[in-house]
N, CA, C and O atoms as CSV, one atom per row, in Angstrom:
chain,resi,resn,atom,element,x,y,z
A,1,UNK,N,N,101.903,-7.549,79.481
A,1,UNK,CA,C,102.832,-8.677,79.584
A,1,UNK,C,C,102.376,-9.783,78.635
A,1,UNK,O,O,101.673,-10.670,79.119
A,2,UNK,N,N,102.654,-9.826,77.503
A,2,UNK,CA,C,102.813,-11.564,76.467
A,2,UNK,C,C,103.218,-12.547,77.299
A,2,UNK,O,O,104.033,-12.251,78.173
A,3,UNK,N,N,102.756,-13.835,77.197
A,3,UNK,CA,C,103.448,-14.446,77.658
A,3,UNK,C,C,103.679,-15.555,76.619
A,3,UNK,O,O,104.174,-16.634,76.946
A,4,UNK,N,N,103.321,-15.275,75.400
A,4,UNK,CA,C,104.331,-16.029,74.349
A,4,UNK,C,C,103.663,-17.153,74.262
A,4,UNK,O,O,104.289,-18.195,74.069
A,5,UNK,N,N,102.274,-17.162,74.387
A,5,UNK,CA,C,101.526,-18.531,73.679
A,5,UNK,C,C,100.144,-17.918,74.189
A,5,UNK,O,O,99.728,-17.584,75.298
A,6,UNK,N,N,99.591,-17.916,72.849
A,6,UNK,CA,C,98.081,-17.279,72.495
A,6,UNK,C,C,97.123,-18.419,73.030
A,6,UNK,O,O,97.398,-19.590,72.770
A,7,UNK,N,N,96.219,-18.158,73.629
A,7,UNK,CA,C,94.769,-18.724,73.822
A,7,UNK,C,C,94.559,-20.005,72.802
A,7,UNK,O,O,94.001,-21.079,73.024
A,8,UNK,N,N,95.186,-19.529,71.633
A,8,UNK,CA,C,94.332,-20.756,70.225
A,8,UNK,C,C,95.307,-21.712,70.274
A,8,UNK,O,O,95.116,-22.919,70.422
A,9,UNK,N,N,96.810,-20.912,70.091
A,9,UNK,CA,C,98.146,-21.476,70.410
A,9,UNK,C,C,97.807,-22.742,71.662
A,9,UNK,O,O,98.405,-23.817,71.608
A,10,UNK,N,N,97.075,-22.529,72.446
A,10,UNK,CA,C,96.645,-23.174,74.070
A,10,UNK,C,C,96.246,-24.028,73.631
A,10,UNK,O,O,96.794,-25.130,73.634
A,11,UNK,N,N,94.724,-23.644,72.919
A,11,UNK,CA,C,93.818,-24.651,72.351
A,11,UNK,C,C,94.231,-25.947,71.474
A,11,UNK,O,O,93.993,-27.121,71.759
A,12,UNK,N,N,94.722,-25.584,70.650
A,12,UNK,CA,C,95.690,-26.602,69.952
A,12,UNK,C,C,96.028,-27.475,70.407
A,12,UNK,O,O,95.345,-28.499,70.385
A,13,UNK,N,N,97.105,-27.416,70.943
A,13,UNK,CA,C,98.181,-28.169,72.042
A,13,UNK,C,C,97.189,-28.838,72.880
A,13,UNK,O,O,97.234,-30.067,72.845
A,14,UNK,N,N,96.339,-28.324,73.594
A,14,UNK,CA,C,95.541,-29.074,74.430
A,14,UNK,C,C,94.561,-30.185,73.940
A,14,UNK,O,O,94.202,-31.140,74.630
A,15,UNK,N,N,94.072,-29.864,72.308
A,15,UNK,CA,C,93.151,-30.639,71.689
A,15,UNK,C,C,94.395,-31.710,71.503
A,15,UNK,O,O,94.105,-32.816,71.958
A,16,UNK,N,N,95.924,-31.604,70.842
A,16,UNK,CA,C,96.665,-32.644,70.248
A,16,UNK,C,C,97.131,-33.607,71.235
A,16,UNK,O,O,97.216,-34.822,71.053
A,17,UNK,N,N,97.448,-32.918,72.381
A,17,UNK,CA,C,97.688,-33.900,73.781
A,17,UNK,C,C,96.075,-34.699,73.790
A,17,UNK,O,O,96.086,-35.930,73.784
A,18,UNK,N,N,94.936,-34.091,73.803
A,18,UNK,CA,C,93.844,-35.394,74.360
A,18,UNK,C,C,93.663,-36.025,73.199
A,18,UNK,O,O,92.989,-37.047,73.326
A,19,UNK,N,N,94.040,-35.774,72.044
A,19,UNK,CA,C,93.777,-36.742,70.657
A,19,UNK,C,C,94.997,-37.889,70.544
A,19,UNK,O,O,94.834,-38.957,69.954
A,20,UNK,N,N,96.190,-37.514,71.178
A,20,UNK,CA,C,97.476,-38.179,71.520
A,20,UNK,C,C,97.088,-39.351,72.707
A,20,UNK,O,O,97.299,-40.562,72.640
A,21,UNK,N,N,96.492,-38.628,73.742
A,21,UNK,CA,C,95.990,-39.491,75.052
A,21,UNK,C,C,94.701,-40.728,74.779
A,21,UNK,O,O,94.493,-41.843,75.257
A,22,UNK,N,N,94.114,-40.009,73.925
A,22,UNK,CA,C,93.223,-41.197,73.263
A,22,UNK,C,C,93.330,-42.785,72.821
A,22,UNK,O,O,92.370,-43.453,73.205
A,23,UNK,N,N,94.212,-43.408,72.170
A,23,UNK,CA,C,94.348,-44.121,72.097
A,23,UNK,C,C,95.175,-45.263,73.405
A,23,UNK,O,O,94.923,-46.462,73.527
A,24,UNK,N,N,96.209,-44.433,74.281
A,24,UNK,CA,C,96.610,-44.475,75.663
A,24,UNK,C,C,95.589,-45.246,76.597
A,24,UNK,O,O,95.724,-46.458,76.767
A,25,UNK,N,N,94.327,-44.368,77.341
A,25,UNK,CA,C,93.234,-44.978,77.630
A,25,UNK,C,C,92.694,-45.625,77.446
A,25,UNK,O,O,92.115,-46.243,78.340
A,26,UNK,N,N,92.466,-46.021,75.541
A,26,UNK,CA,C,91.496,-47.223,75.037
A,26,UNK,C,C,92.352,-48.527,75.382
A,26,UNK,O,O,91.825,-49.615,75.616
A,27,UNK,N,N,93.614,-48.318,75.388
A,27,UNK,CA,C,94.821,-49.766,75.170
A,27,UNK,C,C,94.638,-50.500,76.120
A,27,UNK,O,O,94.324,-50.095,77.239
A,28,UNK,N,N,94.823,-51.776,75.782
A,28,UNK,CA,C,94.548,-53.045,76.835
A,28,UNK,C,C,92.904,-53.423,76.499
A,28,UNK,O,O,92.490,-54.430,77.074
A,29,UNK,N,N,92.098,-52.814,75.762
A,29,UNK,CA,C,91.186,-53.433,75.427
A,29,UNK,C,C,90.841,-53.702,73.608
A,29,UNK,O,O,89.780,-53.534,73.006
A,30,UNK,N,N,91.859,-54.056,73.214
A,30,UNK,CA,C,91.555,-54.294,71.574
A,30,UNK,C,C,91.469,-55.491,70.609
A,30,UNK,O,O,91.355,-55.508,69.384
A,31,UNK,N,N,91.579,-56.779,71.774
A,31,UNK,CA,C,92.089,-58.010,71.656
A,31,UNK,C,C,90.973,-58.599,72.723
A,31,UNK,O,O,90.644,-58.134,73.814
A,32,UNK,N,N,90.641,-59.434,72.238
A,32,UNK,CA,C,89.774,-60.476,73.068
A,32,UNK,C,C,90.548,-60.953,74.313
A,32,UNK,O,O,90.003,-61.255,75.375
A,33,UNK,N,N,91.652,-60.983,74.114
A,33,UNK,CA,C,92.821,-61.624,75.110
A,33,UNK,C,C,92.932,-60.624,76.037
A,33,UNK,O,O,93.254,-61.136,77.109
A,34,UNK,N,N,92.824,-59.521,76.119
A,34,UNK,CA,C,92.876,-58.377,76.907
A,34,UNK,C,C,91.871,-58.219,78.049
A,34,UNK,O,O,92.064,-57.419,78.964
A,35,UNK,N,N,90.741,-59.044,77.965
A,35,UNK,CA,C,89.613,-59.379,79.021
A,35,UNK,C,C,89.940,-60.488,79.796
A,35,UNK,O,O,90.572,-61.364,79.205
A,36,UNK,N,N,89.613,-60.716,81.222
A,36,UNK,CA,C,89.665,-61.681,81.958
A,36,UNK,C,C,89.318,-62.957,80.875
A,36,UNK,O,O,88.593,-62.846,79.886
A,37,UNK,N,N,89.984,-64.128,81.292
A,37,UNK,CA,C,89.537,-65.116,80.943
A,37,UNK,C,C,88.489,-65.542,81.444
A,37,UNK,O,O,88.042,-64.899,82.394
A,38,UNK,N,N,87.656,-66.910,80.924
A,38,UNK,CA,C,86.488,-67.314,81.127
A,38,UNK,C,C,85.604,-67.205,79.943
A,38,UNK,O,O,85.792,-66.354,79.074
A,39,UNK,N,N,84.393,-68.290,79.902
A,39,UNK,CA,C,83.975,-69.030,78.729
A,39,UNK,C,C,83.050,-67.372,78.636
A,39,UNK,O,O,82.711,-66.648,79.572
A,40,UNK,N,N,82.834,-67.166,77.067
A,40,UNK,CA,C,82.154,-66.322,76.488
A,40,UNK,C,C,83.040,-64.784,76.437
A,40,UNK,O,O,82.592,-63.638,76.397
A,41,UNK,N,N,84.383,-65.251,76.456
A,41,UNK,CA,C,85.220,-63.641,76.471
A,41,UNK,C,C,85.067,-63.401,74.729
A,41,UNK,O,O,84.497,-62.525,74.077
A,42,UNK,N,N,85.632,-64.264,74.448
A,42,UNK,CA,C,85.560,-63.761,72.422
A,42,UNK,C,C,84.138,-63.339,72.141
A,42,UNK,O,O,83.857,-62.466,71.319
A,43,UNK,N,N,83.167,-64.069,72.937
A,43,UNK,CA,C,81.668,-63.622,71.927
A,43,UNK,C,C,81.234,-62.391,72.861
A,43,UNK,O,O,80.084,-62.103,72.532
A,44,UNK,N,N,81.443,-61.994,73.344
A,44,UNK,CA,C,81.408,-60.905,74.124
A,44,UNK,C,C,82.107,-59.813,73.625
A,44,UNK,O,O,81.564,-58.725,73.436
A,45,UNK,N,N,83.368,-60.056,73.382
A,45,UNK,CA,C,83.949,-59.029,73.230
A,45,UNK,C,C,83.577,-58.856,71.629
A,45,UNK,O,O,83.450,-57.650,71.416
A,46,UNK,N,N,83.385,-59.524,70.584
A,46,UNK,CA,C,82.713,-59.075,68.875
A,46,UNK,C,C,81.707,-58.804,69.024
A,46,UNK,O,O,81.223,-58.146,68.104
A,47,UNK,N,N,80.651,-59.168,70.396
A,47,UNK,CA,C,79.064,-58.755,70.430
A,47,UNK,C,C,78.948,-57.230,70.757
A,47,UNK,O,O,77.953,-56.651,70.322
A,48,UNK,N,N,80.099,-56.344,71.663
A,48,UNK,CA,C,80.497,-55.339,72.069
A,48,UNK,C,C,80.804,-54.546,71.619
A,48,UNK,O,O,80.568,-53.378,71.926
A,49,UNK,N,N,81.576,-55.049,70.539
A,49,UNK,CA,C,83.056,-54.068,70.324
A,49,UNK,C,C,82.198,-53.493,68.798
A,49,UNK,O,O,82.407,-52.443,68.191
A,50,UNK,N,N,81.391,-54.376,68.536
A,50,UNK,CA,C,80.749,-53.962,67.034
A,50,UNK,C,C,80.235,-52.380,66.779
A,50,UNK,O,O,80.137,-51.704,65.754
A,51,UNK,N,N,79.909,-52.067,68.420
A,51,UNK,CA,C,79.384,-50.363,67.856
A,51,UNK,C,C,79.785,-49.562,69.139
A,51,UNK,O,O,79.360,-48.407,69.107
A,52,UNK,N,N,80.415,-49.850,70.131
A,52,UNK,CA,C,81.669,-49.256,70.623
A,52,UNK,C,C,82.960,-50.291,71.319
A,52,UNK,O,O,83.255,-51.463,71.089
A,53,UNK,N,N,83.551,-49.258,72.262
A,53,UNK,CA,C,84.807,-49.720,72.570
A,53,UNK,C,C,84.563,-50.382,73.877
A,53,UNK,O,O,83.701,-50.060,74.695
A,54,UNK,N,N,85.457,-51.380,73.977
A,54,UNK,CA,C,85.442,-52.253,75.379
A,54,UNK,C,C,85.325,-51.485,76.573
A,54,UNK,O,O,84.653,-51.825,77.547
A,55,UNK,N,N,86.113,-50.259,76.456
A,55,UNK,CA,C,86.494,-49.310,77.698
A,55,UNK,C,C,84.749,-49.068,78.053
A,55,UNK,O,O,84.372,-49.389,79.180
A,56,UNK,N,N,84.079,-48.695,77.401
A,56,UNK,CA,C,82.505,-48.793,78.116
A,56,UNK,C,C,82.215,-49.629,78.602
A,56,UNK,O,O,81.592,-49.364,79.631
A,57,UNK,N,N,82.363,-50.872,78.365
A,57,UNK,CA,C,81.736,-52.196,78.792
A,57,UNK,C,C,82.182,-52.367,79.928
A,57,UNK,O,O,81.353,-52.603,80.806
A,58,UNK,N,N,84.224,-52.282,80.447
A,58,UNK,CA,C,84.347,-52.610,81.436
A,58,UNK,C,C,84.384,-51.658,82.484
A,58,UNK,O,O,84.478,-52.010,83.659
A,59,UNK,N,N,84.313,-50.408,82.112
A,59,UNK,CA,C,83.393,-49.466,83.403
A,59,UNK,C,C,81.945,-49.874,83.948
A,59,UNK,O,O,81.527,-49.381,84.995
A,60,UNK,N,N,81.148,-50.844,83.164
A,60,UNK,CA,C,79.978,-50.615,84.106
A,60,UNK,C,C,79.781,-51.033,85.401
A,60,UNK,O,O,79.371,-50.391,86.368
A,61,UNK,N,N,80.184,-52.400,85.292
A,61,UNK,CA,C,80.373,-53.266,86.946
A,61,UNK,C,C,78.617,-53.002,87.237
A,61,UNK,O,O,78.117,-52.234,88.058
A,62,UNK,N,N,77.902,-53.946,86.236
A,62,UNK,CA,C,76.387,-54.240,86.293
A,62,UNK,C,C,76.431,-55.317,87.099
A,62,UNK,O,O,77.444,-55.969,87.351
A,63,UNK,N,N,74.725,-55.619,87.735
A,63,UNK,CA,C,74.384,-56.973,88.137
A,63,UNK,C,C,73.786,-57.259,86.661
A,63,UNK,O,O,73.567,-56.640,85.620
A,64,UNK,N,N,73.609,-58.982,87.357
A,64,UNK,CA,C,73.088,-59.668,85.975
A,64,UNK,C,C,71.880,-58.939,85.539
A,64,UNK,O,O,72.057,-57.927,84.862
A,65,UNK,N,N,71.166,-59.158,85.710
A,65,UNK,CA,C,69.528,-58.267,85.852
A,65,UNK,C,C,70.110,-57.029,84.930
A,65,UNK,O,O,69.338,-56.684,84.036
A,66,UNK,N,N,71.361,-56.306,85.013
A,66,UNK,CA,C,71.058,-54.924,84.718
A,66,UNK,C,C,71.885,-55.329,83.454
A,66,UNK,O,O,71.828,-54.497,82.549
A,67,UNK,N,N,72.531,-56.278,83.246
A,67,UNK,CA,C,73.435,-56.552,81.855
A,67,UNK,C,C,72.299,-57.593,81.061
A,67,UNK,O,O,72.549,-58.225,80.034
A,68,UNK,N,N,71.239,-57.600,81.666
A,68,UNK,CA,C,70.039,-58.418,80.660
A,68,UNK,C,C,68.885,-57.263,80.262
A,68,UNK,O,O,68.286,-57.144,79.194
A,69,UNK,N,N,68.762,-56.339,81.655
A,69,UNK,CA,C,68.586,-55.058,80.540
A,69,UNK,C,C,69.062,-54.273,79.908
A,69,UNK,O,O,68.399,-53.466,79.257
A,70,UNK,N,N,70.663,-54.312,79.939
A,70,UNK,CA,C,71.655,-53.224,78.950
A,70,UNK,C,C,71.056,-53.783,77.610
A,70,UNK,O,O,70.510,-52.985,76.848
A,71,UNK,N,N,71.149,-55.407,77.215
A,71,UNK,CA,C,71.104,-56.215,76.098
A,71,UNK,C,C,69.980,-55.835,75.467
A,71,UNK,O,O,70.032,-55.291,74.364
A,72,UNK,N,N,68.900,-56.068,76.065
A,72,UNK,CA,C,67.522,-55.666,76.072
A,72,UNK,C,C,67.557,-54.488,75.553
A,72,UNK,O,O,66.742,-54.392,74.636
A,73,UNK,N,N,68.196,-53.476,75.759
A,73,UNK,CA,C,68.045,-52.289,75.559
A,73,UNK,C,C,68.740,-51.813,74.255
A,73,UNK,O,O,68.289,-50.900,73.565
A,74,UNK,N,N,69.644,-52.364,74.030
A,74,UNK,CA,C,70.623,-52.315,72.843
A,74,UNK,C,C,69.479,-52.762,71.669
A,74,UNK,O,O,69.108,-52.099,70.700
A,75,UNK,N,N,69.032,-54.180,72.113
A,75,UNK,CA,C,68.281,-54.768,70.695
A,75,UNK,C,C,67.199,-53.633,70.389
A,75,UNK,O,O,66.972,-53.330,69.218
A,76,UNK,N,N,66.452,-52.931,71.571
A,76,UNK,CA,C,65.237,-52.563,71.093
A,76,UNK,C,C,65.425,-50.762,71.061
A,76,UNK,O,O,64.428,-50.055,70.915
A,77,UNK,N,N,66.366,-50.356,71.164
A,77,UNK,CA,C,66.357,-49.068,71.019
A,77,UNK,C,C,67.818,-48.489,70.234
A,77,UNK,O,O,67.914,-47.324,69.850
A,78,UNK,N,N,68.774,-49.377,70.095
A,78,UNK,CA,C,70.138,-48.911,69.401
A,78,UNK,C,C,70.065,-50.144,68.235
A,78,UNK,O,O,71.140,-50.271,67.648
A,79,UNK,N,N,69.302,-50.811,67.916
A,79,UNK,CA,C,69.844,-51.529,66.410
A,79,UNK,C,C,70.648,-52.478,66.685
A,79,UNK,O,O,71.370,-52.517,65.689
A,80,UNK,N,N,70.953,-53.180,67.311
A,80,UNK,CA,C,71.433,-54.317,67.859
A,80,UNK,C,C,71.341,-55.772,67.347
A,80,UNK,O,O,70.161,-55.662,67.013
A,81,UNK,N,N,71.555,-56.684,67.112
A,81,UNK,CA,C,71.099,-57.464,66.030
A,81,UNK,C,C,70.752,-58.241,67.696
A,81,UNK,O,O,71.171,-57.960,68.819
A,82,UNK,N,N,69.822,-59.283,67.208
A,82,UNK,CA,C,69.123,-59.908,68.401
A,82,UNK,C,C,70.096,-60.931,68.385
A,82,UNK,O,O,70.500,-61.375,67.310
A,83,UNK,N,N,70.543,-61.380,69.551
A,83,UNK,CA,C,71.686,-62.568,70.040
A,83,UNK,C,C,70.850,-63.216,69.973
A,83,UNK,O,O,69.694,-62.859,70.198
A,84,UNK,N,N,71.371,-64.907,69.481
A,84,UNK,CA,C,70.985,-66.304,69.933
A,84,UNK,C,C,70.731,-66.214,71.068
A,84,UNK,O,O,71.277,-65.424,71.838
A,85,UNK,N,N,69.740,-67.117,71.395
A,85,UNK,CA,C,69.705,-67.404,73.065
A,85,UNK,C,C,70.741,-67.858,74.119
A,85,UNK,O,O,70.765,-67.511,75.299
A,86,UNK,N,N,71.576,-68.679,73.500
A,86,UNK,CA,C,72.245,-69.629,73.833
A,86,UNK,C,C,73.838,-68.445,74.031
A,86,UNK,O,O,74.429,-68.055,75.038
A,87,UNK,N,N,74.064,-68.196,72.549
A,87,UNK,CA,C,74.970,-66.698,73.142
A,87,UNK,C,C,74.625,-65.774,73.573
A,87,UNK,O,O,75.625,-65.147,73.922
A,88,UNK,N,N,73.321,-64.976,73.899
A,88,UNK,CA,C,72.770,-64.547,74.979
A,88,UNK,C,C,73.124,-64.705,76.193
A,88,UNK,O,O,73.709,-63.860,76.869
A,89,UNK,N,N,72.684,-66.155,76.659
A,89,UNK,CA,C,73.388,-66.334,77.824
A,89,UNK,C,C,74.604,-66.135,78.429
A,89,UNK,O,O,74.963,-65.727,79.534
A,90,UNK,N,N,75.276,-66.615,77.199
A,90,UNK,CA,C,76.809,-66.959,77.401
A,90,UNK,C,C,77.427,-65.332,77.834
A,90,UNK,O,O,77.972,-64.879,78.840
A,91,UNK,N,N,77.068,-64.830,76.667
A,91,UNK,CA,C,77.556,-63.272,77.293
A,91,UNK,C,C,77.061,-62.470,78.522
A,91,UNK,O,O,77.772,-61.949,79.382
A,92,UNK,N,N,75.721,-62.468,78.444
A,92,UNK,CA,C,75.434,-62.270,80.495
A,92,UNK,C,C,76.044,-63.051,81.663
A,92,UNK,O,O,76.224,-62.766,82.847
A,93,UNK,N,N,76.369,-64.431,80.715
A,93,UNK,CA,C,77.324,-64.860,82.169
A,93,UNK,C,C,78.765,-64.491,82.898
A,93,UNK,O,O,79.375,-64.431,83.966
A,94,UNK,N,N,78.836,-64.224,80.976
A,94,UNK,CA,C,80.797,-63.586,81.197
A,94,UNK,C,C,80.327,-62.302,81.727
A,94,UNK,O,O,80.671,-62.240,82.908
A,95,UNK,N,N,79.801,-61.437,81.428
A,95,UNK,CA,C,79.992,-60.162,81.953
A,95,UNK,C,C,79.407,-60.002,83.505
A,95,UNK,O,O,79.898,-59.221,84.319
A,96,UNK,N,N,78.385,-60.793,83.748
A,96,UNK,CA,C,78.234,-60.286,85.143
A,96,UNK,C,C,79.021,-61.200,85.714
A,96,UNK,O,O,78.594,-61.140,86.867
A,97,UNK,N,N,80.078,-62.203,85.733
A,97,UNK,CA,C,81.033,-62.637,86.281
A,97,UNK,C,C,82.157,-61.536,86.323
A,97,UNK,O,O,82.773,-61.398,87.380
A,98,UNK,N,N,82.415,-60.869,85.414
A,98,UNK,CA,C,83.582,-59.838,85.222
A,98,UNK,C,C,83.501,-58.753,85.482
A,98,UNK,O,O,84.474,-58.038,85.723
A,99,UNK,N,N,82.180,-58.347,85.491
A,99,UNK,CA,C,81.784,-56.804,85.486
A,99,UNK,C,C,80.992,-56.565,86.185
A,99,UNK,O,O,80.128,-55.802,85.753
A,100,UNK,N,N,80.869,-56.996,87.403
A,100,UNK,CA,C,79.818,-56.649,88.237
A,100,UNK,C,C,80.104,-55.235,89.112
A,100,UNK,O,O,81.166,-54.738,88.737
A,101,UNK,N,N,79.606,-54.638,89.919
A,101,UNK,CA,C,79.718,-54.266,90.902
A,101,UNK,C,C,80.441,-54.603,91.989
A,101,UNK,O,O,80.940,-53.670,92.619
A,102,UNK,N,N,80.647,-55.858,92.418
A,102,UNK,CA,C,82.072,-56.773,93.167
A,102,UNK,C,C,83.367,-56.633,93.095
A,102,UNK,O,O,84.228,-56.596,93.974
A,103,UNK,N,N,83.438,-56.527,91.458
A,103,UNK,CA,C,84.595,-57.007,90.637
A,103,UNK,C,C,85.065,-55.091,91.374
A,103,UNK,O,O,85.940,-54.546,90.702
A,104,UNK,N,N,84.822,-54.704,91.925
A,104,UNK,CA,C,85.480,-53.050,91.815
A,104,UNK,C,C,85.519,-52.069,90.507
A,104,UNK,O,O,85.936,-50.923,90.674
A,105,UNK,N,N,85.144,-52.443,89.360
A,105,UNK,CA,C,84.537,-51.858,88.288
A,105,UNK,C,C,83.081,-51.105,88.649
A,105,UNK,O,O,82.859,-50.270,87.772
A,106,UNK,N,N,82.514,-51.120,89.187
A,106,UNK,CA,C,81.253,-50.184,89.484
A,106,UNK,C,C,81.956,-48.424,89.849
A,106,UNK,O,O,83.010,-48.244,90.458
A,107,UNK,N,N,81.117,-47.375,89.335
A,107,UNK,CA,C,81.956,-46.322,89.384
A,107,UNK,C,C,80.654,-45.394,90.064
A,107,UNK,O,O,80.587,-44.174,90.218
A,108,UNK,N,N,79.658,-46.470,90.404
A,108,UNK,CA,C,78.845,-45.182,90.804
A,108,UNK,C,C,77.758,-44.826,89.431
A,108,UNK,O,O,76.716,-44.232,89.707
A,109,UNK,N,N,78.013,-45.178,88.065
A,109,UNK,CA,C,76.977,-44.943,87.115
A,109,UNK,C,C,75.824,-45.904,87.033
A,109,UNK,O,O,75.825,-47.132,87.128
A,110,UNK,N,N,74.845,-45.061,86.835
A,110,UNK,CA,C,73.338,-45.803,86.229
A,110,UNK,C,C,73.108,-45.468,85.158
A,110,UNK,O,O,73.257,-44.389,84.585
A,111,UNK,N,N,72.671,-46.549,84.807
A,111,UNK,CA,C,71.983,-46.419,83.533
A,111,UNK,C,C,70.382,-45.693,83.231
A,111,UNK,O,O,69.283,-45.990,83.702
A,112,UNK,N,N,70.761,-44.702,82.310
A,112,UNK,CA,C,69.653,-44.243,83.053
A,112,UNK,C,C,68.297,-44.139,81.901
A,112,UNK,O,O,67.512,-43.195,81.803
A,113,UNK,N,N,68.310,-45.557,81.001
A,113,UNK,CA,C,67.656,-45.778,79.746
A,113,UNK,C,C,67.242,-47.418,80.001
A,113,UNK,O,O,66.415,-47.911,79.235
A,114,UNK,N,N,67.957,-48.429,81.321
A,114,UNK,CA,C,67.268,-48.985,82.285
A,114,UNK,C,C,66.114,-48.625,83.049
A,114,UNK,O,O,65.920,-47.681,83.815
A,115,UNK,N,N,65.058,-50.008,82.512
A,115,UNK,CA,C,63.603,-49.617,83.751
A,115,UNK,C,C,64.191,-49.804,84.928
A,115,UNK,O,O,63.555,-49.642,85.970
């Protein structure tokens, strides 16, 4: 019995639908404006977005502590350019205001490149 669409035929179609769905998922985060408001959304979101996509950032739902070691961790093991202090702050404040564990963004992941 054929049933008139080959395995690769499958493959295809299935790779062009999740390459189609791709951009779908990322949307709503490509614009600074697309994040909750509150002071430090723009420097947050260019401090972020520089070597991936927002959609990581707002899955984590960190405490502060754990978004001062994400930072931490970025500068000293991914190439990170070292933040001002002052925007340092600013961005641990926006994000663990926005992204905590509270906020219902926590999914259950650890970080697991956190001491």
């Amino acid at each position: 019995m054929e049933l008139g669409f080959s395995l690769s035929r499958w493959a295809a179609a299935l790779a062009t639908v999740l390459v189609l769905a791709m951009p779908v998922r990322a949307a709503g985060f490509n614009d600074p404006e697309d994040l909750p408001e509150g002071l430090g959304r723009e420097e947050t979101f260019y401090a972020c977005i520089a070597c991936h996509s927002m959609q990581v950032v707002v899955r984590q739902g960190m405490s502060r502590e754990m978004w001062e070691d994400t930072i931490r961790l970025m500068v000293e093991r991914h190439g990170m350019p070292e933040l001002d202090p002052k925007e340092k702050a600013l961005i641990i404040n926006y994000l663990s205001e926005n992204f905590t564990a509270s906020t219902g963004s926590r999914r259950g992941w650890i970080n697991p490149f956190a001491p």
